[in-house]
C-alpha positions as CSV (number, residue, x, y, z in Angstrom):
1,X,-17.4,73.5,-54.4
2,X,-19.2,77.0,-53.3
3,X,-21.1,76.2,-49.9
4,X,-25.1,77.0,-50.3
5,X,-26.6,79.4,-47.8
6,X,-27.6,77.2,-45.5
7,X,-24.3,75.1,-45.1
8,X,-22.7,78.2,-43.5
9,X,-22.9,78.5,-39.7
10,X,-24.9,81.8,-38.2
11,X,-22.6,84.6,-36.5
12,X,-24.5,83.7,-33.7
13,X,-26.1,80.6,-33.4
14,X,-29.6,82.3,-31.9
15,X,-30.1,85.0,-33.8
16,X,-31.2,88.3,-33.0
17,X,-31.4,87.2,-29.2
18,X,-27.8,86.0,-29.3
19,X,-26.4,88.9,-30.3
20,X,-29.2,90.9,-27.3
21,X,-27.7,88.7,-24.7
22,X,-23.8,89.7,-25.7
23,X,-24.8,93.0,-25.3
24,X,-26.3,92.9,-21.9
25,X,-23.2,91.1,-20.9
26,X,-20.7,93.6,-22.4
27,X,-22.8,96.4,-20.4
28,X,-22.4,93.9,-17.0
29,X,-18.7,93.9,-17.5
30,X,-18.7,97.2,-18.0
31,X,-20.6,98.4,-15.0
32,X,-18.5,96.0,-12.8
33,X,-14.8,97.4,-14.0
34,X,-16.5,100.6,-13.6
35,X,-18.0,99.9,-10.3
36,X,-14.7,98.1,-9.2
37,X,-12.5,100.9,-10.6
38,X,-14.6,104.0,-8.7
39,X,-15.0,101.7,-5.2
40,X,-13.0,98.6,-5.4
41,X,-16.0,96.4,-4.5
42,X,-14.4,93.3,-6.5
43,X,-10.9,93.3,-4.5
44,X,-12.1,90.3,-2.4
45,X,-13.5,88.8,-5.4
46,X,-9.6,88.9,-6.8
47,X,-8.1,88.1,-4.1
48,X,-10.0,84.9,-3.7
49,X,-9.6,83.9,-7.4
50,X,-5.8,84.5,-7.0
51,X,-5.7,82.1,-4.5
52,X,-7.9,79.1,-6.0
53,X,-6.0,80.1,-8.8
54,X,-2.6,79.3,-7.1
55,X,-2.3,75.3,-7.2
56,X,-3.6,75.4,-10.4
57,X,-0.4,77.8,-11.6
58,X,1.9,75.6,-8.9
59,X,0.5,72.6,-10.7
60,X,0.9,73.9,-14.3
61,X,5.0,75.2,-13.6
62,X,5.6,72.0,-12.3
63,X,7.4,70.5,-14.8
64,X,9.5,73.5,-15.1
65,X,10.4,73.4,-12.0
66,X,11.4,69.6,-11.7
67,X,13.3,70.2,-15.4
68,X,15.0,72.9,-13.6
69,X,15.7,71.9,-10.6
70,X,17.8,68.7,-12.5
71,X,19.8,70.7,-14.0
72,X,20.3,73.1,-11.3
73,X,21.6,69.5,-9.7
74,X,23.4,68.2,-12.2
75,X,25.5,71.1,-13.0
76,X,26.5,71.7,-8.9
77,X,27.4,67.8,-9.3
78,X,29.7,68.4,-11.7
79,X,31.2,71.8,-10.6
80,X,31.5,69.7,-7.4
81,X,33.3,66.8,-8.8
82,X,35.7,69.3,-10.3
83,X,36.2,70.9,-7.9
84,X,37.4,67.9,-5.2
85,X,39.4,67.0,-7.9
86,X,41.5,70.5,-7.9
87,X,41.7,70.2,-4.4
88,X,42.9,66.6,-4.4
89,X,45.2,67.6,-6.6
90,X,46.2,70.2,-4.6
91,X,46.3,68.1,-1.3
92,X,49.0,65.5,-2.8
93,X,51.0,68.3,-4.5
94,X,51.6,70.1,-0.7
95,X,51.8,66.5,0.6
96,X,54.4,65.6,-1.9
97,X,56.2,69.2,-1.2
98,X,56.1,68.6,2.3
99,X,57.6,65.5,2.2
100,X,60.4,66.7,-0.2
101,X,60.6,69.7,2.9
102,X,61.1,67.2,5.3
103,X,64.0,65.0,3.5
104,X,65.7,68.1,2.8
105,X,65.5,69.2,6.6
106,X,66.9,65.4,7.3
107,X,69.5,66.5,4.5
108,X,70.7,69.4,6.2
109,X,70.9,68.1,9.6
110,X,73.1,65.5,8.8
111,X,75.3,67.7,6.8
112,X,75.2,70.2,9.6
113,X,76.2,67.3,12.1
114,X,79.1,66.1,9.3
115,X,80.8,69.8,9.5
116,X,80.7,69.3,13.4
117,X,82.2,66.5,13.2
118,X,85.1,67.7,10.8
119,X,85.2,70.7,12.9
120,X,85.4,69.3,16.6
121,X,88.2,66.5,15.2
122,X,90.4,68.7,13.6
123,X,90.4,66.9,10.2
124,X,90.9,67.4,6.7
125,X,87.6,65.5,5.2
126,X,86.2,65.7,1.7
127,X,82.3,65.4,1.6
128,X,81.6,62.8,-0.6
129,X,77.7,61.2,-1.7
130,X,76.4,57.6,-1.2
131,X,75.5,56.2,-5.1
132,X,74.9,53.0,-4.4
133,X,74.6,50.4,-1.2
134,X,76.0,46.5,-1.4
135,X,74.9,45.0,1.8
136,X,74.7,41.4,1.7
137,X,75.9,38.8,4.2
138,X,79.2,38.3,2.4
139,X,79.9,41.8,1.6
140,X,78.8,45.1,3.2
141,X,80.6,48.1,0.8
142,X,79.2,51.2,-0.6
143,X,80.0,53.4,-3.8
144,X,80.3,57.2,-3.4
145,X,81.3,60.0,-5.5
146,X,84.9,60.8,-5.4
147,X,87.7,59.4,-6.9
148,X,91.0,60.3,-7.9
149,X,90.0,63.0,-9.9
150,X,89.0,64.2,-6.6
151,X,92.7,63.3,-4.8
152,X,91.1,60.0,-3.7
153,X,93.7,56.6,-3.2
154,X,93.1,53.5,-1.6
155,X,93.6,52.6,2.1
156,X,91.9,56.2,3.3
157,X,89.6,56.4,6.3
158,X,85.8,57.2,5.8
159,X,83.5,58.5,8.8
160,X,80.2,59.8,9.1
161,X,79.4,62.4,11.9
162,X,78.7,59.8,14.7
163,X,82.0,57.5,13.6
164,X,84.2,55.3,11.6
165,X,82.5,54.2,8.8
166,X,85.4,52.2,7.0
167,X,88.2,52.6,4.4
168,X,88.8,53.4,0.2
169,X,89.2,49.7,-1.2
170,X,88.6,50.6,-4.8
171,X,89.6,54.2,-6.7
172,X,88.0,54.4,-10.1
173,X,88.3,58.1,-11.5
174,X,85.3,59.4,-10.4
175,X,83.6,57.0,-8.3
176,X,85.3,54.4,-5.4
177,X,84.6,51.9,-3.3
178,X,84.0,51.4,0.3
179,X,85.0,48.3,2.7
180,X,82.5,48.8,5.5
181,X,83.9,48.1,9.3
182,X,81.1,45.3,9.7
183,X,82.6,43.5,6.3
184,X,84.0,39.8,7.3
185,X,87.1,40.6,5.7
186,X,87.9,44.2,7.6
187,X,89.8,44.2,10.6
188,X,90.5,47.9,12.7
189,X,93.2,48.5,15.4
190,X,90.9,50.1,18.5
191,X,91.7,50.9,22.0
192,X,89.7,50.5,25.0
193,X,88.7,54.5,26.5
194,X,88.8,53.2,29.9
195,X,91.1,50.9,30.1
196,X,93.9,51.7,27.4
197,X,94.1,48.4,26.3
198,X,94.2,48.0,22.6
199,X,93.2,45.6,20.2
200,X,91.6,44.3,16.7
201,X,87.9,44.9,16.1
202,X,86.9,42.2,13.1
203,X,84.0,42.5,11.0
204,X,80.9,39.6,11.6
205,X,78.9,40.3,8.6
206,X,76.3,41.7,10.4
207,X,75.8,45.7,9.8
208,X,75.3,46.4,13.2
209,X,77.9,43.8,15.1
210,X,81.6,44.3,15.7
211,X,83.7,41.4,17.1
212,X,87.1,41.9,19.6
213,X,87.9,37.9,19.5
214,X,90.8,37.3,22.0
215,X,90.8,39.8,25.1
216,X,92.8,38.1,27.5
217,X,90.3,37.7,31.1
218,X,92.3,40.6,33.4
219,X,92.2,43.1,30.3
220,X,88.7,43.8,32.2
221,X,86.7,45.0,29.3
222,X,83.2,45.7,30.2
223,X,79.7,46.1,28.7
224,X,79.3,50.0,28.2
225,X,83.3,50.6,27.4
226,X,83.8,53.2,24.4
227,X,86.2,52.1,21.7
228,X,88.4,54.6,19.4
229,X,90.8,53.9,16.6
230,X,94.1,53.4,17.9
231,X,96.3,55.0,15.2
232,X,98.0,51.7,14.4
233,X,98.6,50.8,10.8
234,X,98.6,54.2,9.1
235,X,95.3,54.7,7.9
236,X,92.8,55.7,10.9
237,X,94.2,58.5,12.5
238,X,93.7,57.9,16.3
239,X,90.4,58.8,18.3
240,X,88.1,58.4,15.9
241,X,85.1,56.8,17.8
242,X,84.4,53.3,16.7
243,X,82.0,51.9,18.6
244,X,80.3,50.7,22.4
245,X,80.8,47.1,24.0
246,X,77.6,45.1,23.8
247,X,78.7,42.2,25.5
248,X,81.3,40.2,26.8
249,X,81.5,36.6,27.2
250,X,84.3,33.6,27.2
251,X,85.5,32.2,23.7
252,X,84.8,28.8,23.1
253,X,88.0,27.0,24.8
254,X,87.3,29.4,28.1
255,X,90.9,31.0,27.5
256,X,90.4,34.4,26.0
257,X,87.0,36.5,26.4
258,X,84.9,37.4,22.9
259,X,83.6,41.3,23.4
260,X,80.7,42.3,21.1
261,X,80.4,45.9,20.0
262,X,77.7,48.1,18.4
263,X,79.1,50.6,15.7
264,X,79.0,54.4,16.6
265,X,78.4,54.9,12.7
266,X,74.8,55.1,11.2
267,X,76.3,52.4,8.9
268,X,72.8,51.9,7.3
269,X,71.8,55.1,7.6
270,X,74.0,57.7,6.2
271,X,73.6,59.4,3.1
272,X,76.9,61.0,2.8
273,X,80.1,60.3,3.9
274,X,83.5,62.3,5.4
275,X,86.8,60.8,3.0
276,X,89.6,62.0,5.7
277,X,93.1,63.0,4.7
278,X,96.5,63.1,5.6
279,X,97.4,66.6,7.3
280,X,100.8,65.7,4.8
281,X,98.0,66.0,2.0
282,X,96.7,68.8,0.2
283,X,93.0,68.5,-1.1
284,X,92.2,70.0,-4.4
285,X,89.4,69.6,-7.3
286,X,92.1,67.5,-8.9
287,X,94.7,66.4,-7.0
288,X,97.9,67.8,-5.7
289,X,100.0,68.8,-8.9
290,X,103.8,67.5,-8.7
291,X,106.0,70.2,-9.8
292,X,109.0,69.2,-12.2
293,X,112.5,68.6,-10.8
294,X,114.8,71.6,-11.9
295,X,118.5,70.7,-11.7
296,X,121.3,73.5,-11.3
297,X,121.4,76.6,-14.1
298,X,123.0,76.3,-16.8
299,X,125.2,79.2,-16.7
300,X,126.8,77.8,-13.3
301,X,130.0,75.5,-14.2
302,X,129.9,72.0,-12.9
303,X,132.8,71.3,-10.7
304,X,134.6,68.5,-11.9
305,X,134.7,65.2,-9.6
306,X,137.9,64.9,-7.4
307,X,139.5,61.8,-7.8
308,X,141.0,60.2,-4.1
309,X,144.8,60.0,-4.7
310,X,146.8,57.0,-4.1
311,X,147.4,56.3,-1.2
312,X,151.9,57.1,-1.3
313,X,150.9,60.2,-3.4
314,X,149.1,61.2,-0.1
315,X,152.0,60.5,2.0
316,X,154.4,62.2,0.1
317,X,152.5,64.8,-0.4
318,X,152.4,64.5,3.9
319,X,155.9,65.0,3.7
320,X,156.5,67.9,2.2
């Protein structure tokens, strides 16, 4: 529906004098950017707008600001959390390395201090690894690496670098047995350093406990003596330390002194082991081959037997 001429609003709602008083105004404005242009009379003017204007801008960007600002601090959060995990990460990866650094250094020394020990005693030895460790009260015997693949047999001596460890009591082909010196049922020949005087060094169950039942009273054993194998028996060669005298007291009856002794060997402690050999022996990956037998050459007559003669044959035969 078309709008009649009065329904429509005036350019300017006054008139003639509206449109006067926008033109005064325009020539004001004019005069003043002319006036501020040629003599800067208005720079004070701008300067003090600019700063009533200042909060009001402050106030406006606010919200900018704040939204800003939380994402500023969320994103450092998160590139913070990532990053302490990296470095936690990191931390137990050279923790776990340095660990692994330091077993390895353990490793090596006792391996260094094994090859001393082969070296100072004169010994043929085999280097052979713990697998596995039975140390209950009843039986103390560990399972190591060699068998007789490896020229292993029953009955041979075992020592660590600081002593006597024990003996072969089972040879599987690639894995054996070990009867420690602290099992009940083991029993060593020793002898006394000081003294000379020799004896039996049983077993007691206990890993770190030797027992020398027996000593007659004027053998004078004493606390602090060293004991060594005595060679007796075959299988220990002799002067292998065994162990130190803890104690000594009388038996039960008051007839024979009971001597305690602590083990030179790191019984519960070693990780590998020294298998020693006979100097008769030779030690190969698999054993000493056993060459055939080979009888006289063919070619070569065999002479035949010579029968013994009767016995008048021979004394006629005398008599001629």
């Amino acid at each position: 529906m078309p709008l009649s001429s009065s329904d429509r609003a005036p350019l300017f709602a006054e008139g003639a004098a509206g449109t006067l008083k926008l033109a005064v105004y325009l020539l004001l404005a004019s005069l003043a950017m002319i006036a501020d242009y040629r003599g800067h009379y208005l720079a004070r003017v701008r300067e003090l707008a600019g700063t009533l204007a200042g909060p009001i801008y402050w106030v406006a960007s606010a919200p900018v600001r704040l939204v800003r600002a939380g994402y500023g601090a969320a994103s450092d959060r998160s590139e913070l959390r990532d990053e302490n995990q990296a470095l936690r990460e990191r931390l137990m990866l050279a923790e776990a390395r340095l660990s692994r650094l330091a077993a390895v250094q353990d490793e090596n020394g006792r391996l260094r201090e094994l090859l001393d020990a082969r070296t100072k005693l004169g010994l043929k030895a085999q280097l052979g690894e713990l697998i596995d460790v039975d140390l209950d009260p009843f039986r103390h015997r560990l399972l190591i690496d060699l068998g007789t693949e490896d020229g292993l047999r029953e009955g041979q001596a075992v020592m660590d670098a600081h002593g006597v460890l024990g003996q072969v009591l089972e040879v599987g082909p690639e894995r054996s047995v070990l009867v420690l010196i602290t099992d009940a049922s083991h029993a060593l020949p020793v002898r006394v350093v000081r003294t000379g005087l020799r004896t039996i060094a049983y077993g007691s169950g206990d890993i770190g406990t030797l027992k020398l039942p027996h000593i007659p009273f004027r053998a004078d054993v004493r606390p602090g003596d060293a004991l060594v194998t005595s060679g007796i028996g075959g299988h220990f060669p002799a002067g292998l330390p065994v162990g130190v005298v803890r104690e000594v007291t009388p038996d039960d009856v008051a007839t024979f002194a009971l001597a305690v002794a602590t083990p030179a060997a790191g019984l519960a402690r070693s990780g590998e082991v020294l298998v020693l050999h006979d100097e008769r022996e030779r030690i190969s990956g698999g054993g000493a081959d056993v060459g055939e037998l080979v009888g006289p050459p063919e070619e070569l007559p065999v002479a035949a037997p010579v029968l013994p003669r009767a016995r008048g044959e021979h004394a006629r035969g005398a008599q001629r």
